[in-house]
C-alpha positions as a Python dict, from the first residue, in 0.01 Angstrom:
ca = {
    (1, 'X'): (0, 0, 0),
    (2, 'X'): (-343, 132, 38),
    (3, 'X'): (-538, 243, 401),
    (4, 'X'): (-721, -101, 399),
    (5, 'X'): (-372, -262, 400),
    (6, 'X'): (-245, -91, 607),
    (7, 'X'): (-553, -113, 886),
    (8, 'X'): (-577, -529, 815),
    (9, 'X'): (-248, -559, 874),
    (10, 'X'): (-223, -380, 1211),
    (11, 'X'): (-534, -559, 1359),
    (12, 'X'): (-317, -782, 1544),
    (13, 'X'): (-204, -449, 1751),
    (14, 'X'): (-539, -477, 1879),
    (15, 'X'): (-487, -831, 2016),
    (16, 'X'): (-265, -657, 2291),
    (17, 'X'): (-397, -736, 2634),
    (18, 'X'): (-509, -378, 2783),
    (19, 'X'): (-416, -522, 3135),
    (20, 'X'): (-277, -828, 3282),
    (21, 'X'): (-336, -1070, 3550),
    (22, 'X'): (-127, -1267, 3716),
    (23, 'X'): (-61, -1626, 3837),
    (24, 'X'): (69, -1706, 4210),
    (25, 'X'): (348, -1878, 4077),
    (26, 'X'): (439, -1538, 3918),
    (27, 'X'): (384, -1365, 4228),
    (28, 'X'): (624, -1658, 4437),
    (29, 'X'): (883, -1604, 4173),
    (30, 'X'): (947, -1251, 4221),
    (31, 'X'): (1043, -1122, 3887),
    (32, 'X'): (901, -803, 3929),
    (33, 'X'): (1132, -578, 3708),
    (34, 'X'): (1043, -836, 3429),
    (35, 'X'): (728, -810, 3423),
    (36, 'X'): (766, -419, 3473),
    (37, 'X'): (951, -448, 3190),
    (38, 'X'): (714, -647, 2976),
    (39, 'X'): (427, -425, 3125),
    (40, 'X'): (592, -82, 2987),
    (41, 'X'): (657, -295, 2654),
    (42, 'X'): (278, -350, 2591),
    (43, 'X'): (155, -4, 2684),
    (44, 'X'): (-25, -143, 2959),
    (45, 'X'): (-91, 141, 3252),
    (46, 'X'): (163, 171, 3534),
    (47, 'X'): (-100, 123, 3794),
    (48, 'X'): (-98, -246, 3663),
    (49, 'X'): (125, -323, 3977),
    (50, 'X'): (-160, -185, 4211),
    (51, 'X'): (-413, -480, 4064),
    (52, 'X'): (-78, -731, 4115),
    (53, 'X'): (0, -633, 4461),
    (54, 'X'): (-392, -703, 4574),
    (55, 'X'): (-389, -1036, 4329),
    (56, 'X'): (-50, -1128, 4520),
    (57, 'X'): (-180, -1050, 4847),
    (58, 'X'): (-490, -1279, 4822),
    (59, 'X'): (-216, -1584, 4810),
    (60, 'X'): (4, -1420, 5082),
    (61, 'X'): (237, -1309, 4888),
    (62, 'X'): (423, -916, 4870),
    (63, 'X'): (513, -760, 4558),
    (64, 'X'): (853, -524, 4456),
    (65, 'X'): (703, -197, 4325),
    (66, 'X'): (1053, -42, 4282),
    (67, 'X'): (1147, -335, 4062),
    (68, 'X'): (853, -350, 3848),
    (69, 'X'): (892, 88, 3859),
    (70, 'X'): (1248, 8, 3707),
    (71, 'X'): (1148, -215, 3455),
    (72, 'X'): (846, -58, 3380),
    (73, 'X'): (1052, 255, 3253),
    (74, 'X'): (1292, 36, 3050),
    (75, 'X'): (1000, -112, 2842),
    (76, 'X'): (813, 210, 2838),
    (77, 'X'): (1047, 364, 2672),
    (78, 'X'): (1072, 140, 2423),
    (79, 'X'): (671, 121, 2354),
    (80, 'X'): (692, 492, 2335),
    (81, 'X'): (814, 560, 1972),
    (82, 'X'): (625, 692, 1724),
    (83, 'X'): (633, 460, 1502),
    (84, 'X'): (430, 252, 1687),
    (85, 'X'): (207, 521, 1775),
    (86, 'X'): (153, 607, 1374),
    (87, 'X'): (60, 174, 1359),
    (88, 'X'): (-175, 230, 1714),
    (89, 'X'): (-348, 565, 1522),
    (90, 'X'): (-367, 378, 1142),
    (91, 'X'): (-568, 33, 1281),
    (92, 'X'): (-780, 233, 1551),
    (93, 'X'): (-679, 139, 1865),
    (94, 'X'): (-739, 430, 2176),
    (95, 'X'): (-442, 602, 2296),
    (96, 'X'): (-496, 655, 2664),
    (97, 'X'): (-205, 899, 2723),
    (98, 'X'): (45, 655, 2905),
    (99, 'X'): (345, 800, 2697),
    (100, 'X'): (272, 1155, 2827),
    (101, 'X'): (574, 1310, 3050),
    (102, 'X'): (814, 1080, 2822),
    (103, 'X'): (1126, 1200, 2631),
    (104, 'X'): (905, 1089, 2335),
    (105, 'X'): (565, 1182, 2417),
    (106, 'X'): (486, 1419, 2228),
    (107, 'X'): (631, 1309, 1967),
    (108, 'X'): (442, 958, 2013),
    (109, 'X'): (95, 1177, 2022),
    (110, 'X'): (176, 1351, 1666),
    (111, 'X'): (220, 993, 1514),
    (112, 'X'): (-44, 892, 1669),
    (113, 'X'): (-295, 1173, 1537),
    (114, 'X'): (-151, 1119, 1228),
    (115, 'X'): (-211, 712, 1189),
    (116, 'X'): (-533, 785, 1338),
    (117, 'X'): (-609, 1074, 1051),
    (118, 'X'): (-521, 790, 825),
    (119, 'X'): (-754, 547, 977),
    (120, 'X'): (-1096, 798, 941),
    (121, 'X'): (-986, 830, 627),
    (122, 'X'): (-997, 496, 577),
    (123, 'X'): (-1332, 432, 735),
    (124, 'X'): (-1493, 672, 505),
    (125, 'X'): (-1328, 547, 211),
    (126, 'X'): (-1477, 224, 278),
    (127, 'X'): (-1827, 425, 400),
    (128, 'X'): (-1844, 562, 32),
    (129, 'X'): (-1742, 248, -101),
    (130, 'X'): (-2095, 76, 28),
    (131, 'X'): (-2273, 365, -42),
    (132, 'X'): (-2162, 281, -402),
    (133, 'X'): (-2244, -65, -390),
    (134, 'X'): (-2578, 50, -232),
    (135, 'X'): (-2669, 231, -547),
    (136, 'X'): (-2531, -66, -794),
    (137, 'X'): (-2765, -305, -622),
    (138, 'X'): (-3072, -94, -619),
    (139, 'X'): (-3055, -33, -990),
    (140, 'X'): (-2971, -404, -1062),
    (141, 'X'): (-3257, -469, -864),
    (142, 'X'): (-3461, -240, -1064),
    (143, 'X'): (-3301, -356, -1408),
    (144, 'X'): (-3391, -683, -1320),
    (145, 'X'): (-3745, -610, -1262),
    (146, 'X'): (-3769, -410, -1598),
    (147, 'X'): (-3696, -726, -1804),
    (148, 'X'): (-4015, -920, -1604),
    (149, 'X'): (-4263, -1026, -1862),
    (150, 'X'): (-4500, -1003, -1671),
    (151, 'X'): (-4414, -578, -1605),
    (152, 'X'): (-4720, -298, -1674),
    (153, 'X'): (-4600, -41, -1942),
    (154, 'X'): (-4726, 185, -1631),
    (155, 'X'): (-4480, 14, -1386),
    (156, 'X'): (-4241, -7, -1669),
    (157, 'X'): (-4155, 351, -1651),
    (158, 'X'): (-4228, 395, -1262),
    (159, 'X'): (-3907, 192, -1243),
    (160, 'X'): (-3711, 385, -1536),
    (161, 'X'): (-3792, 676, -1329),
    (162, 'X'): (-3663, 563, -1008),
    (163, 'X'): (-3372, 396, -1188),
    (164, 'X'): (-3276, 732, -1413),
    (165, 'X'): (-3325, 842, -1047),
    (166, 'X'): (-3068, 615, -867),
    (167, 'X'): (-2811, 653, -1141),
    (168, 'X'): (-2816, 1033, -1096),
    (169, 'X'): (-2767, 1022, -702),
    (170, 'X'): (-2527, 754, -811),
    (171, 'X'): (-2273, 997, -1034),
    (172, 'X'): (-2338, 1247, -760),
    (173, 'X'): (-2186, 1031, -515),
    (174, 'X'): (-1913, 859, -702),
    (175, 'X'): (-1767, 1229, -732),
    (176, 'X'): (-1778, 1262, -411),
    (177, 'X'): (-1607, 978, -360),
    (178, 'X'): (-1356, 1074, -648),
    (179, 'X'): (-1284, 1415, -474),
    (180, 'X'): (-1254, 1243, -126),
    (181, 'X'): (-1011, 972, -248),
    (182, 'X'): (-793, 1303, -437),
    (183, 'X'): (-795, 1479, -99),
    (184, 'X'): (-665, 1199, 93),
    (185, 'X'): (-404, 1071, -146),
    (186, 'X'): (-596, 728, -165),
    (187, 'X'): (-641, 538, -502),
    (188, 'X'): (-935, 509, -725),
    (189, 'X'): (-1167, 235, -549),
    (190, 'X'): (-1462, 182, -721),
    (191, 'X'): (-1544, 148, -1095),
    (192, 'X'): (-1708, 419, -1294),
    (193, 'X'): (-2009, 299, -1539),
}
């Protein structure tokens, strides 16, 4: 499974809400270790309740910090692993720190440096990729021109030149890309001529 896999197919991590509101039927109901719960699940920050307590107020309503503290801790702990820090780092989401001072958190912050490693790499991978594709569609361009019947002998070579040109910068920066893609473990991605 290459990077690009791997980054397309976390992209629904990034669907995660980064806070939540609520409804006053949530606050009347009460279920305030739930949603703790569900809250520490998602990675969304413990001061969450703080925004629920003034939502809850506004209809008259109290909230149960303690609860929502309880659960919050029960689902935190489970968001906290580093395996789905290493997913969080590899499709470039932020990490804001909300597993520090957990059991797990610095393990959670290695696995998350190292998905996120994964996801630069990733980036410039596909960076060098359109550089490549840059270069292929200037000197189609130009080959196109070349076979114009219409082209001046003295335009002619202007754009052999600049092609001859293109094509050098061209093998210059496909082993670049080459040496990149051996450094980061990743497989060949773009065709040689």
């Amino acid at each position: 499974m290459n990077i690009q896999t791997v980054i397309m197919g976390s992209t629904a991590l990034l669907l995660l809400p980064a806070c939540a509101s609520i409804s006053e039927s949530e606050c009347a109901a009460g279920n305030w270790q739930d949603l703790g719960y569900r809250d520490g699940l998602n990675g969304v920050s413990r001061s969450q309740i703080a925004e629920y307590s003034t939502t809850c107020s506004e209809y008259g309503l109290d909230t149960d910090s303690r609860a929502y503290e309880r659960g919050y801790e029960r689902g935190l702990a489970l968001y906290c692993v580093p395996e789905k820090a290493y997913d969080m780092g590899v499709s470039g989401m932020a990490y804001t720190g909300i597993c520090a001072g957990t059991l797990t958190g610095d393990d959670f912050r290695i696995a998350y440096e190292d998905g996120r490693v994964q996801y630069q790499a990733g980036v410039e991978h596909t960076r060098l990729q359109s550089r490549m594709q840059d270069f292929d569609d200037k000197i189609e361009d130009i080959r196109v021109r070349m076979r114009s019947d219409e082209i001046g002998e003295d335009e002619y070579d202007r754009l052999r030149r600049k092609r001859d040109r293109l094509e050098d910068e061209r093998a210059t920066a496909l082993i670049d890309m080459r040496e990149f893609e051996r450094a980061n473990g990743l497989p060949k991605a773009y065709r040689d001529y």
